[in-house]
ROSE-13267 format. One record per residue (C-alpha): residue in one letter; x, y, z. Coordinates in Angstrom, 2 decimals, padded with zeros to 5 digits. Each point is the difference from the previous one (the first is absolute). Layout:
# residues N
node aa: a; u: X; v: Y; w: Z
...
//
This chain:
# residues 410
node aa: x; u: 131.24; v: -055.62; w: -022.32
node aa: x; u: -002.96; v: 002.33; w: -000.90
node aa: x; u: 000.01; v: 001.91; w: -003.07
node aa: x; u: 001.12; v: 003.19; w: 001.12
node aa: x; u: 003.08; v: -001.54; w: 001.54
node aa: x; u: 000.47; v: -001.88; w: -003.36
node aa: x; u: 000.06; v: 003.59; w: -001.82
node aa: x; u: 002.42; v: 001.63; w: 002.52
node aa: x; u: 002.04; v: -003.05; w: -000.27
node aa: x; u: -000.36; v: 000.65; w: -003.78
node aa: x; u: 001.09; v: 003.64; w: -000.25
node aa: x; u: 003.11; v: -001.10; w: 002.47
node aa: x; u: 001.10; v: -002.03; w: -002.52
node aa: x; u: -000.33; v: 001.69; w: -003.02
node aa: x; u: 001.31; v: 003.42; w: 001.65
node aa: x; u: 003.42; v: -002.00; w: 000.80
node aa: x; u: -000.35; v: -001.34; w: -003.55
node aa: x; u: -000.12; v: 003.35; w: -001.80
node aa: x; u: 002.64; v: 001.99; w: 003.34
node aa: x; u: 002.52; v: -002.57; w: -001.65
node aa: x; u: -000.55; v: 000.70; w: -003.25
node aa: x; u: 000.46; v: 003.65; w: 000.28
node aa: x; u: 002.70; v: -001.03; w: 002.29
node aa: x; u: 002.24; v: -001.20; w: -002.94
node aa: x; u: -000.91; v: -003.54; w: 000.30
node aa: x; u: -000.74; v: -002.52; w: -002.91
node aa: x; u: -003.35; v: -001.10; w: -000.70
node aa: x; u: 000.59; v: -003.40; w: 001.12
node aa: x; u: 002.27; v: 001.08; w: 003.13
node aa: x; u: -002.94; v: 002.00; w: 000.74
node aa: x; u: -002.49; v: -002.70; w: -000.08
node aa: x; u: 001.53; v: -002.03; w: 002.45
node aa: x; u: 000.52; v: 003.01; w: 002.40
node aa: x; u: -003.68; v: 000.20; w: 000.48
node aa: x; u: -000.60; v: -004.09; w: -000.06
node aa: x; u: -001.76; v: -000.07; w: -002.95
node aa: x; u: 000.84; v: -002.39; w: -003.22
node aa: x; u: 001.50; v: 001.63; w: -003.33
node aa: x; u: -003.29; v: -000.84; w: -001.95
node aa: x; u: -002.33; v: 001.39; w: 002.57
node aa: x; u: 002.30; v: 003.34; w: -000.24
node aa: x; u: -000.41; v: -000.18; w: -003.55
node aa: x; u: -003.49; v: 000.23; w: 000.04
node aa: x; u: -000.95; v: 002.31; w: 002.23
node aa: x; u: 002.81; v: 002.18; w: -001.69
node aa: x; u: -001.49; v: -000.36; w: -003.30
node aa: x; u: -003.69; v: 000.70; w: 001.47
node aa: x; u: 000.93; v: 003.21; w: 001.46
node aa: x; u: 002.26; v: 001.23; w: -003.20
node aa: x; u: 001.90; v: -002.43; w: -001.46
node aa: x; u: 003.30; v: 002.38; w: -000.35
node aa: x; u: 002.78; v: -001.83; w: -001.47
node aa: x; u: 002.64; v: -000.74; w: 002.86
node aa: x; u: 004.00; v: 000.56; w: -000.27
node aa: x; u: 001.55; v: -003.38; w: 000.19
node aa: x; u: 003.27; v: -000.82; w: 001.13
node aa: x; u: 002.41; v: 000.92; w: 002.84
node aa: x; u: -001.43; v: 003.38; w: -000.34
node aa: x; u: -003.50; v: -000.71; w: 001.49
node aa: x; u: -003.53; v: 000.80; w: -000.91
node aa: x; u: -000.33; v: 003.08; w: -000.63
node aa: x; u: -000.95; v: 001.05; w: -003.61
node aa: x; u: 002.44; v: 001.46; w: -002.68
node aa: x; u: -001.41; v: 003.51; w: -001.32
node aa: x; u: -001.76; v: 000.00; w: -003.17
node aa: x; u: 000.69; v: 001.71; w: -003.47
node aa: x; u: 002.73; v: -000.36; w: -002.54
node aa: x; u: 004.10; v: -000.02; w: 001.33
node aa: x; u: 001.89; v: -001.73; w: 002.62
node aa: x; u: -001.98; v: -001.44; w: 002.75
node aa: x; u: 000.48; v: 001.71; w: 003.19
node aa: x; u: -001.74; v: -001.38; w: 003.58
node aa: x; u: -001.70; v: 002.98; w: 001.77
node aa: x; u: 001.44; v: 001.80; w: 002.82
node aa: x; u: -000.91; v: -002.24; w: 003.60
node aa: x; u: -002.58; v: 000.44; w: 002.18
node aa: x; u: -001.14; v: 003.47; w: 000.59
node aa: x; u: 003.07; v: 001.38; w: -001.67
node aa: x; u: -002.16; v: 002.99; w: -001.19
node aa: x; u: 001.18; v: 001.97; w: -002.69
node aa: x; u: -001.57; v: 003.64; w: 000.32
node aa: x; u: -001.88; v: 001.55; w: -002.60
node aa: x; u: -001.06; v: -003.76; w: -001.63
node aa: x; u: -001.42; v: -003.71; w: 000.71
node aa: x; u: 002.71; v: -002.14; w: -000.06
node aa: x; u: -000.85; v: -003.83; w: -001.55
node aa: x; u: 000.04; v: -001.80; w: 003.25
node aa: x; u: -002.69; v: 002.60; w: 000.97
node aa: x; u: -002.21; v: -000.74; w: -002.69
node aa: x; u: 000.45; v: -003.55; w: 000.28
node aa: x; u: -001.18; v: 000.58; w: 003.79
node aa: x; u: -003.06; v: 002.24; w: -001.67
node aa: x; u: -001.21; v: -002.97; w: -001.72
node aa: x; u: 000.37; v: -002.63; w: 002.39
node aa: x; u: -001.69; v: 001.98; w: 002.61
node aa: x; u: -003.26; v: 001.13; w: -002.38
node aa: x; u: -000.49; v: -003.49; w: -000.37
node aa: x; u: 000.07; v: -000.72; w: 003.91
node aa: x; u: -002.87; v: 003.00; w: 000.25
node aa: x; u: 002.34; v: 002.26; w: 001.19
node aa: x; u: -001.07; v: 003.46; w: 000.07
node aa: x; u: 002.07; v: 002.42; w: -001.56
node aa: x; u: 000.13; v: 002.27; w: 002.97
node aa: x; u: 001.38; v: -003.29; w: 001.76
node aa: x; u: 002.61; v: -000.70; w: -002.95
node aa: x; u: 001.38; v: 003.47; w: 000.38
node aa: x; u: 000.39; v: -000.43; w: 003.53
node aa: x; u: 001.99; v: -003.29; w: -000.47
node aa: x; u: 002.16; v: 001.60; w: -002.89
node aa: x; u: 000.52; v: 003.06; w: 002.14
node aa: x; u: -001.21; v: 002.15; w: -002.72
node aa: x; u: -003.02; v: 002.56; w: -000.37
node aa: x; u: -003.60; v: -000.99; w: -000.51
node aa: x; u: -000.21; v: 001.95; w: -003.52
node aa: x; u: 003.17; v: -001.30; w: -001.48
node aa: x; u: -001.88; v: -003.74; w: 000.32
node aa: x; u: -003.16; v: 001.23; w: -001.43
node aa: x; u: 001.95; v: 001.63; w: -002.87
node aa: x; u: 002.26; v: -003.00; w: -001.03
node aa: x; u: -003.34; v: -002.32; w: 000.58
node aa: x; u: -001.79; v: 002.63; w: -002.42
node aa: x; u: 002.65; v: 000.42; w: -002.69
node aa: x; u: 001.03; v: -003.57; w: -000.16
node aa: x; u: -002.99; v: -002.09; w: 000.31
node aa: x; u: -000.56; v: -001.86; w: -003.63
node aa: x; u: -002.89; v: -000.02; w: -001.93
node aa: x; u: -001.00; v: -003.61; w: 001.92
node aa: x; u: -000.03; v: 002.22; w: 002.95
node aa: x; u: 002.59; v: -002.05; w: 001.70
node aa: x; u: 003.21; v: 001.62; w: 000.98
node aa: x; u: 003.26; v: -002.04; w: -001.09
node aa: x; u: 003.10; v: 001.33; w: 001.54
node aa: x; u: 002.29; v: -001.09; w: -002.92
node aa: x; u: -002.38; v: 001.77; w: -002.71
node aa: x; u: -000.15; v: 003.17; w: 002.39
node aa: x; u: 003.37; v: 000.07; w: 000.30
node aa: x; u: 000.72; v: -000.43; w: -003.63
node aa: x; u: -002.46; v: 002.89; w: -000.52
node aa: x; u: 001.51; v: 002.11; w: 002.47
node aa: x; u: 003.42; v: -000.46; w: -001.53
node aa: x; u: -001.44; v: 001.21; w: -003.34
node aa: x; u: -001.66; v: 003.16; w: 001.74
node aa: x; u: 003.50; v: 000.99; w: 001.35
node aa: x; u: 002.41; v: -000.40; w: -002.96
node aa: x; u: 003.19; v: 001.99; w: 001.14
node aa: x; u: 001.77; v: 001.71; w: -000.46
node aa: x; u: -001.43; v: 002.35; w: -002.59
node aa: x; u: 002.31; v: 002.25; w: -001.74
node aa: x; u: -000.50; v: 003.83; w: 001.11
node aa: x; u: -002.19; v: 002.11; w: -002.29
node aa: x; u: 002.61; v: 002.60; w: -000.74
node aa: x; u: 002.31; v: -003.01; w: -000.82
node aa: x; u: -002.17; v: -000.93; w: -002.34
node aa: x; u: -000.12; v: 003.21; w: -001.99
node aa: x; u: 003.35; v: 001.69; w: -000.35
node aa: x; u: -002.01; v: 003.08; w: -002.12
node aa: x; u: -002.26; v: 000.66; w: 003.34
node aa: x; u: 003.10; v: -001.03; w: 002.66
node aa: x; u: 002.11; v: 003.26; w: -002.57
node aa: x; u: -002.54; v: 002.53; w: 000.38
node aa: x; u: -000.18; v: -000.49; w: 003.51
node aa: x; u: 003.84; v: 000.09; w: 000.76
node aa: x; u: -000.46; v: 002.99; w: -002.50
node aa: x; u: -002.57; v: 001.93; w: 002.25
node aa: x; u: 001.48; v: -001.39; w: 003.11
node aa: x; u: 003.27; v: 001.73; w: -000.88
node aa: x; u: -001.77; v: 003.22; w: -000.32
node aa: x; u: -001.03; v: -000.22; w: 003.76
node aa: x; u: -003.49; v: -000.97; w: -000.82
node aa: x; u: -002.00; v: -002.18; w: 002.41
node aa: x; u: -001.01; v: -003.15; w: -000.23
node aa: x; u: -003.75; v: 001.45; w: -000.39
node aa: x; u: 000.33; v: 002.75; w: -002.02
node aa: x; u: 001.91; v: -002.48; w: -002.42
node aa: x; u: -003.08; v: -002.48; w: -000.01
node aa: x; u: -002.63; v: 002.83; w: -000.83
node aa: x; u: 002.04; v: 002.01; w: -002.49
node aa: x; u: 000.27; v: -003.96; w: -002.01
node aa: x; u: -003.20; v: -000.50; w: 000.53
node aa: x; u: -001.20; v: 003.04; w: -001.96
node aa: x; u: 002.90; v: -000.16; w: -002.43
node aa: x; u: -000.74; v: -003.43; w: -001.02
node aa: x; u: -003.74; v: -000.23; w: 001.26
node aa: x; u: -000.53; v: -003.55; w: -002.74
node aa: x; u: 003.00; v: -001.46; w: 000.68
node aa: x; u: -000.36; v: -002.08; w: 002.72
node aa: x; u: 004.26; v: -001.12; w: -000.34
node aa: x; u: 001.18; v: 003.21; w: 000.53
node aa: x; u: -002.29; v: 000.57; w: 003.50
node aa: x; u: 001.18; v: -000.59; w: 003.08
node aa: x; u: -001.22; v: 000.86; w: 003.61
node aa: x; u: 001.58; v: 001.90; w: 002.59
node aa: x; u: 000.76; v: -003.07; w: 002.24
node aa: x; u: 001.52; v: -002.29; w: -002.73
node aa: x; u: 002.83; v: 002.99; w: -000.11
node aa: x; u: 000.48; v: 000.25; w: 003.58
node aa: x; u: 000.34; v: -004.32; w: -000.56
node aa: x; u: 002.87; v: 000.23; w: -002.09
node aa: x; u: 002.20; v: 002.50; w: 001.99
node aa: x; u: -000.59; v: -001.52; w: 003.55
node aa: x; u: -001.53; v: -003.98; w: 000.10
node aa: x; u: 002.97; v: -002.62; w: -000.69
node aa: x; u: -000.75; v: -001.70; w: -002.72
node aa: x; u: -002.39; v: 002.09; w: -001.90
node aa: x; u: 002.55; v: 002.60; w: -001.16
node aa: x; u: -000.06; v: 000.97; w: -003.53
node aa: x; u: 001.67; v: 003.49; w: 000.23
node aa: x; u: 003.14; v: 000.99; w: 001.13
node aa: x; u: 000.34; v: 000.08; w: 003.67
node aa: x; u: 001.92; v: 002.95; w: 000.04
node aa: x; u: -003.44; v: 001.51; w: -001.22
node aa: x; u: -001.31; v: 000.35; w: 003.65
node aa: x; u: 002.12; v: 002.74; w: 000.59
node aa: x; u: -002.19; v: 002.18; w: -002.73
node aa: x; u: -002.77; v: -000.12; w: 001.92
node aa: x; u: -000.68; v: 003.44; w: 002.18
node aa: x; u: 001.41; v: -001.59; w: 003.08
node aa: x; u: 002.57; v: -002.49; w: -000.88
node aa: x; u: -000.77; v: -002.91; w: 002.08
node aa: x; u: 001.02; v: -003.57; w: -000.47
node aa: x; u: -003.11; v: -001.38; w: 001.56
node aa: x; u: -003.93; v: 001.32; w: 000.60
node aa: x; u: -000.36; v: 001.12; w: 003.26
node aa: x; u: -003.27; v: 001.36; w: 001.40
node aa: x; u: -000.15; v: 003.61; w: 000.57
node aa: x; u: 001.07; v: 001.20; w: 003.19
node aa: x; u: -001.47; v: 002.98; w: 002.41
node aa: x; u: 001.40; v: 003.59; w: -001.13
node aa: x; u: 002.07; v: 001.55; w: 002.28
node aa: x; u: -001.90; v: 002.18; w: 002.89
node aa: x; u: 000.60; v: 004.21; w: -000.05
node aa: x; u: -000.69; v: 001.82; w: 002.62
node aa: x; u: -001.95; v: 003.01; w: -000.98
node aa: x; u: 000.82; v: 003.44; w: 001.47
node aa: x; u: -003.01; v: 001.49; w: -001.97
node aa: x; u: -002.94; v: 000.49; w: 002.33
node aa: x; u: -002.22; v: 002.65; w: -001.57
node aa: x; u: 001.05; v: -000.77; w: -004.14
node aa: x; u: -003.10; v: -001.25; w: -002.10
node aa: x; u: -000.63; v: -003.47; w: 000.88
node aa: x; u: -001.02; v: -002.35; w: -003.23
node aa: x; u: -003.82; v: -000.31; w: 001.56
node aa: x; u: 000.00; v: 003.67; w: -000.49
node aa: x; u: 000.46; v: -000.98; w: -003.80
node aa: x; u: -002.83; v: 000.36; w: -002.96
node aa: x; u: -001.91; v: -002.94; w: -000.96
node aa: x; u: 000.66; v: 000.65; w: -003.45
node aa: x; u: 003.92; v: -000.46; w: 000.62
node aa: x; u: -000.71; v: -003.61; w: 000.88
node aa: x; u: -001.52; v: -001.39; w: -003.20
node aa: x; u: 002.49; v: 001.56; w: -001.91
node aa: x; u: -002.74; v: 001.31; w: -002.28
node aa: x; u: 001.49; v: 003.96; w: 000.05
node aa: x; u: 004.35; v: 000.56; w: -000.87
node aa: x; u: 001.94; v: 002.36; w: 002.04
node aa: x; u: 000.68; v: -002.21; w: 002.96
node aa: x; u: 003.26; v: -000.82; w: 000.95
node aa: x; u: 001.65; v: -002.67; w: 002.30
node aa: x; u: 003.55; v: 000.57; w: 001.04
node aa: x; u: 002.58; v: -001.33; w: 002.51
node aa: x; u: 003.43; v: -000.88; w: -000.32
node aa: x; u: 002.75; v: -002.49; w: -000.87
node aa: x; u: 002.51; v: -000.53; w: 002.56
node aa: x; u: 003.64; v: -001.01; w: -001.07
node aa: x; u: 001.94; v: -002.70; w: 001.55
node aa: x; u: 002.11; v: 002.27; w: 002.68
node aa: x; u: -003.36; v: 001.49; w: 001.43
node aa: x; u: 001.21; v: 003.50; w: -000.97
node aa: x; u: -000.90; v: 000.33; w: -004.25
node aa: x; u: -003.50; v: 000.17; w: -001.27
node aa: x; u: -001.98; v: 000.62; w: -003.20
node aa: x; u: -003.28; v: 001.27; w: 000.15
node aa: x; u: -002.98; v: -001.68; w: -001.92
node aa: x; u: -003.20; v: 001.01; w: -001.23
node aa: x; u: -002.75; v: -001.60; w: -001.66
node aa: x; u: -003.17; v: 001.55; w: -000.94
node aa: x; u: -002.72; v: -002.61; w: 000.45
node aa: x; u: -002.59; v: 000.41; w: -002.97
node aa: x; u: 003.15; v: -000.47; w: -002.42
node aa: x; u: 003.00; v: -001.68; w: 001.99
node aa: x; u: 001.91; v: 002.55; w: -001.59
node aa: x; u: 003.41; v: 000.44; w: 002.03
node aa: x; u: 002.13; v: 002.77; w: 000.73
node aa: x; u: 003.75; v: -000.49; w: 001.51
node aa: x; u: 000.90; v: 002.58; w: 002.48
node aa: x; u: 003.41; v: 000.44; w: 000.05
node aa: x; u: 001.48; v: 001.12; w: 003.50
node aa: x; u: 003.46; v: 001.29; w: -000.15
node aa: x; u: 002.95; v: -001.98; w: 001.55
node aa: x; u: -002.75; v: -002.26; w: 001.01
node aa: x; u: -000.91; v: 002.24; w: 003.27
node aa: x; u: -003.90; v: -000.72; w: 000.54
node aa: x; u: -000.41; v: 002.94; w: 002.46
node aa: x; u: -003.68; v: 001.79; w: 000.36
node aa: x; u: 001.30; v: 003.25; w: -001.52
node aa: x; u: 001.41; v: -002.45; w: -003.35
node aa: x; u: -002.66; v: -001.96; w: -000.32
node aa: x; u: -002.28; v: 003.04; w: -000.31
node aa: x; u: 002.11; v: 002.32; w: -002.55
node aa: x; u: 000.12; v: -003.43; w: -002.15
node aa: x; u: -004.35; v: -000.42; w: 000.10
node aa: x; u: -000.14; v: 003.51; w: -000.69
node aa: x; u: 002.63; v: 000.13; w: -003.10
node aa: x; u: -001.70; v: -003.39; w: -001.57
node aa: x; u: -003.35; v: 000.53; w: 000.47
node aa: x; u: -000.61; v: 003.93; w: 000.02
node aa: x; u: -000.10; v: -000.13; w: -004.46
node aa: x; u: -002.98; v: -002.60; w: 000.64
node aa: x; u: -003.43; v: 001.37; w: -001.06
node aa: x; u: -002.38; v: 000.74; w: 003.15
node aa: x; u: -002.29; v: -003.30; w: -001.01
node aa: x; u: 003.05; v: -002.16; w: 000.30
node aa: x; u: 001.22; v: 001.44; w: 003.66
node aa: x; u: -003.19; v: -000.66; w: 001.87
node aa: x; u: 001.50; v: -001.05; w: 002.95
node aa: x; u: 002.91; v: -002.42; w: 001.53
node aa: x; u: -000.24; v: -003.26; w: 002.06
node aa: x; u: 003.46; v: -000.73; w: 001.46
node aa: x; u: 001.62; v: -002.35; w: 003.06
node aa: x; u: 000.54; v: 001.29; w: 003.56
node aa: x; u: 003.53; v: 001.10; w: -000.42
node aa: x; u: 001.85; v: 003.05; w: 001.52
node aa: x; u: 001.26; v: 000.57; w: -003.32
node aa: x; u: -003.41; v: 001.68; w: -000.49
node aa: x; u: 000.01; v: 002.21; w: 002.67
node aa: x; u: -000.21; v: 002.85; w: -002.16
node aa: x; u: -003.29; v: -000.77; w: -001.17
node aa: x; u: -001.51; v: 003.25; w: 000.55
node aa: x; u: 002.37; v: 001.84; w: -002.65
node aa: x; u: -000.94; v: -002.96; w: -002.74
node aa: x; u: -003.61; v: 000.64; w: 000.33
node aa: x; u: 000.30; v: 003.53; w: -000.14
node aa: x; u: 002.34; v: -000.39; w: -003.44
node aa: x; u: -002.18; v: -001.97; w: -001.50
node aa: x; u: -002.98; v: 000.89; w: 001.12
node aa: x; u: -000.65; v: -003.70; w: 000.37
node aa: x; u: -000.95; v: -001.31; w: 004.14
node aa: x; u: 002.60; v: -002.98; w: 001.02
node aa: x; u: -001.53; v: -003.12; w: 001.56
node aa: x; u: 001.87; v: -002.19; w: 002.60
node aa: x; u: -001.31; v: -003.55; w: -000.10
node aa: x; u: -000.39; v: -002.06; w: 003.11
node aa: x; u: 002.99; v: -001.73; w: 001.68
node aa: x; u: 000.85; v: -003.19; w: -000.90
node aa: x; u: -002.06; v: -000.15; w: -002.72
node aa: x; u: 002.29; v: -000.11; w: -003.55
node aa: x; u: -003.61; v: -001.48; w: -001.83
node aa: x; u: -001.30; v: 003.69; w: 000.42
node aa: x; u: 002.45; v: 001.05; w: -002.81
node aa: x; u: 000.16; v: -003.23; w: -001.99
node aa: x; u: 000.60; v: 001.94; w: -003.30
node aa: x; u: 003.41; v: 001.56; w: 001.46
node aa: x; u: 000.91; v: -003.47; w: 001.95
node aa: x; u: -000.41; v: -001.88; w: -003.41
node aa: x; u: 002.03; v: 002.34; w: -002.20
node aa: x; u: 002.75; v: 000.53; w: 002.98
node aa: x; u: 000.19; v: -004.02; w: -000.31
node aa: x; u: 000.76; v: 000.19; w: -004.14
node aa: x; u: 002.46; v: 002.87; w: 001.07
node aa: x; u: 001.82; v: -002.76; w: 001.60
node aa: x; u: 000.93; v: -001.48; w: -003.25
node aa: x; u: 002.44; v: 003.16; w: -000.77
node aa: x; u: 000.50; v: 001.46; w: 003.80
node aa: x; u: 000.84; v: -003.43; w: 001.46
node aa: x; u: -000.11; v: -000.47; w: 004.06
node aa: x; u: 003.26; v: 000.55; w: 001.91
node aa: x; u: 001.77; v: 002.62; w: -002.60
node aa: x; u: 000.61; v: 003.41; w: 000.28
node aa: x; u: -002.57; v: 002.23; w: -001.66
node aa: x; u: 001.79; v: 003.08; w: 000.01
node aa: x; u: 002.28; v: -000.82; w: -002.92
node aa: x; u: -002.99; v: -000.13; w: -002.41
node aa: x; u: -000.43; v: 003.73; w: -002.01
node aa: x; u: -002.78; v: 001.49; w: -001.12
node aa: x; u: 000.16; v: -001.19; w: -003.69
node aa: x; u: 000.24; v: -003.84; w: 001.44
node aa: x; u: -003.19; v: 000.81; w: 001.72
node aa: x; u: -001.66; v: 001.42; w: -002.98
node aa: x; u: 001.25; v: -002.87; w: -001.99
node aa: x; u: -001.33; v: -002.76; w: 002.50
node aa: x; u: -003.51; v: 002.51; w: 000.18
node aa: x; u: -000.61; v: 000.04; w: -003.30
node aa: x; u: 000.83; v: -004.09; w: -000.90
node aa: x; u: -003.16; v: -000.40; w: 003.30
node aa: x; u: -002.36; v: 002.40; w: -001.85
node aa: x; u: 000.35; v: -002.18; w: -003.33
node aa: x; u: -000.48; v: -002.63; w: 001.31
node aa: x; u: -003.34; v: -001.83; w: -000.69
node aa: x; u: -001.89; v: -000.87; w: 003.23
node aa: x; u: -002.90; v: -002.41; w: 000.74
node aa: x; u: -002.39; v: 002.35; w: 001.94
node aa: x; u: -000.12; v: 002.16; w: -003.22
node aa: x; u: -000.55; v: -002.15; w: -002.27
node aa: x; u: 003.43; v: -000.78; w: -000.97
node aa: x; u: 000.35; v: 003.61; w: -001.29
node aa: x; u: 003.08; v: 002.09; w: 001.82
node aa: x; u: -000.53; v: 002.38; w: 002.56
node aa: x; u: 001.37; v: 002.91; w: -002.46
node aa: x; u: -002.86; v: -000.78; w: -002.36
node aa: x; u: -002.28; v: 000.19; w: 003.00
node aa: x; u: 001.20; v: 003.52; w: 000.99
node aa: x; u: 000.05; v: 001.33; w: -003.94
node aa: x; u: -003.26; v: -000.96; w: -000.25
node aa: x; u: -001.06; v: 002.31; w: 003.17
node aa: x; u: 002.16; v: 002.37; w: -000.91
node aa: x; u: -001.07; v: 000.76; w: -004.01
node aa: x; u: -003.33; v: 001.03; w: 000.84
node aa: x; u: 000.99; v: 002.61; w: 002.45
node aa: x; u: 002.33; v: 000.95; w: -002.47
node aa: x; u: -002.54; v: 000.63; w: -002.70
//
C-alpha cells in the first residue's frame, strides 16, 4: 500500500469515527464502527482537542458547559437560528484542528461564512486555541436572558409615559420632551422605540396594553405605511406646485398653508385642515352637516383665514380634490394663489399629512364627522397648537405664531 492510499485509508476511517459520533453513538461504540481500538481513538481524540466525551447510554457527544443542569445539545445539524448551538461548536473545534478552513466548516454546518469567522474571533482564548466548552460557557454569559424591560425597571419613567401617552402624545414626542425635561437624568430617559416595545412586543410590556389605543391611529400592531389613496384631478389649468416659490420650500418665510381634508367613516362628512408650514400651526375648518362640497369648502377658507395678516396668507398648497373646485374665488378672497400638488404624491404636503394623522387621535377612522360642532373643533385646535413639537424645538406651534405675529403688531 503506498502512502497516499495509507492516508485515504486514514481519513476513511476517522470520518466514520467522528459520522458516528455526531451520529449519537458512544465513544467506544464509535471506535469499533470505524475498526479502530478504544486507545487509538483516545489518542487521536485527545491530539485533535481532547473534549470531554458524554458517557453512558446517551453517547459521545459532550454535555454543554456553565453552571445548572446538564443538557446534551440539539443533534446533528439541528440548527437553531439566530445562535451556535454546542454540538456546532464542538464540530468548530474538531474541524480547526483537522485544517479545516472556515469557509469549509460553514459549508458542513450549513451556516454562513461570517457567522464562523465571528464565533472563531469572539471565542478564541488567550492560548489562541478555540475550546468549544469555554466558548460556549462564554457565549452563555454574553446572552443572559431574559432581562427585565427598562420601563419595568423604573415605575417613575414607565408613569410619565402612561401619563403623556394618555394625552395622545407619541411615542417620539414623549422621548424628546423627557429628554429636555430631565436632560441629567439618565433614569427618567427613554427612546422612542423602547415605548413602541412595551405596547406591541410580547413580553416586553411595561404599560398598559390598552395604551395602544392613545396613539393617533389606534393600532394593535406596527404596520408599515401603506400607498395613499389615488384622486383623480379635474383641475387642468390650477397652479401646479412646480409653479411654487423656492422660498416656500425651506420653510424659511410664514404665510404658507397646506390644507386637505378628513374624510369620515360613511364617505359623506369631512373636516377641513390646515397647517401653515413655518409654524405647524392648525386651523379646523368646520363644514356644516359634514357636506364637503366646492362651494363649503370655500366660504369655510374664506371665514377662517380672511382675519389673517397678508404675511401669514402667502399662498395655499392643497390635494387634488373636487372639493376645491372653487379655487378661483379663494384666491381672489384672500388675495393668496392656491397650489395643487402632483397626483399621488401625499409627501408634497407632509406638514398637512402629519397633523391630519394626530387628528386621528380625536376624529377616529370609520365615525361620522358631522356630529362634531364648532366649539369641539376649536377645543381639539387649540389642545394641537399647545402642544410642544420636535421640529420647533419642543416649543408649541402657538408660541411659534405669537412670536411672528408680535412684531407685526408693534
Amino acid at each position: 500500500m503506498t502512502f497516499a492510499e495509507r492516508c485515504a485509508s486514514e481519513h476513511e476511517v476517522w470520518a466514520a469515527f467522528d459520522g458516528a459520533l455526531e451520529g449519537g453513538m458512544s465513544f467506544t461504540a464509535a471506535a469499533r464502527v470505524a475498526g479502530v481500538s478504544k486507545d487509538r481513538a483516545r489518542y487521536r481524540w485527545k491530539r485533535i482537542g481532547g473534549m470531554r466525551m458524554q458517557t453512558g447510554r446517551r453517547g459521545g457527544i459532550p454535555r454543554a458547559a456553565g453552571p445548572g443542569p446538564a443538557v446534551l445539545p440539539p443533534a446533528p445539524f439541528e440548527k437553531v437560528e439566530g445562535r451556535l448551538t454546542y454540538f456546532e461548536r464542538c464540530v468548530i473545534q474538531v474541524r480547526r484542528h483537522e485544517g479545516w478552513t472556515q469557509k469549509r466548516i460553514a459549508a458542513e454546518l450549513q451556516r454562513s461564512p461570517a457567522v464562523i469567522c465571528r464565533e472563531i474571533k469572539r471565542n478564541t482564548g488567550p492560548d489562541g486555541a478555540y475550546d468549544a466548552r469555554r466558548a460556549d460557557h462564554w457565549a452563555a454569559r454574553r446572552r443572559k436572558r431574559p432581562r427585565k424591560p427598562k420601563l419595568a425597571e423604573r415605575p417613575g419613567l414607565a408613569a410619565a409615559v402612561e401619563e403623556y401617552l394618555g394625552q395622545g402624545w407619541s411615542p417620539q414626542l414623549i422621548s424628546g420632551v423627557l429628554r429636555r425635561d430631565h436632560p441629567d437624568d439618565r433614569n427618567m430617559q427613554v427612546s422612542h422605540e423602547t415605548v413602541y416595545k412595551a405596547l406591541y412586543v410580547q413580553g416586553r410590556g411595561a404599560l398598559r396594553q390598552d395604551l395602544h389605543r392613545c396613539l393617533s391611529l389606534k393600532r394593535k400592531a406596527r404596520v408599515p405605511q401603506g400607498r395613499a389613496t389615488s384622486r383623480n384631478s379635474p383641475f387642468r389649468e390650477a397652479l401646479k406646485i412646480s409653479q411654487r416659490p423656492p422660498s416656500v420650500q425651506d420653510r424659511a418665510v410664514p404665510g404658507h398653508w397646506e390644507g386637505d381634508l378628513i374624510i369620515g367613516g360613511d364617505g359623506r362628512s369631512a373636516i377641513g385642515t390646515l397647517v401653515e408650514r413655518s409654524t405647524r400651526f392648525v386651523i379646523l375648518l368646520h363644514l356644516p352637516g359634514g357636506r364637503h362640497t366646492a362651494e363649503v369648502v370655500a366660504e369655510a377658507m374664506i371665514n377662517a383665514m380672511g382675519d389673517l395678516p397678508a404675511h401669514l396668507r402667502r399662498s395655499v398648497t392643497w390635494d387634488r380634490g373636487t372639493e376645491m373646485a372653487d379655487y378661483s374665488r379663494i384666491m381672489l378672497e384672500l388675495e393668496a394663489p392656491v397650489y395643487f400638488a402632483d397626483p399621488h404624491s401625499p409627501w408634497q404636503r407632509g406638514s398637512n399629512e402629519n397633523t391630519n394623522r394626530l387628528l386621528r387621535f380625536w376624529f377616529e377612522k370609520g365615525t361620522d364627522l358631522s356630529a362634531h360642532t364648532p366649539e369641539d373643533l376649536r377645543r381639539v385646535q387649540d389642545t394641537l397648537n399647545r402642544r410642544p413639537r420636535p421640529t420647533l424645538g419642543l416649543r408649541t406651534p402657538a408660541q411659534a405664531l405669537t412670536e411672528l405675529l408680535l412684531p407685526a403688531a408693534a
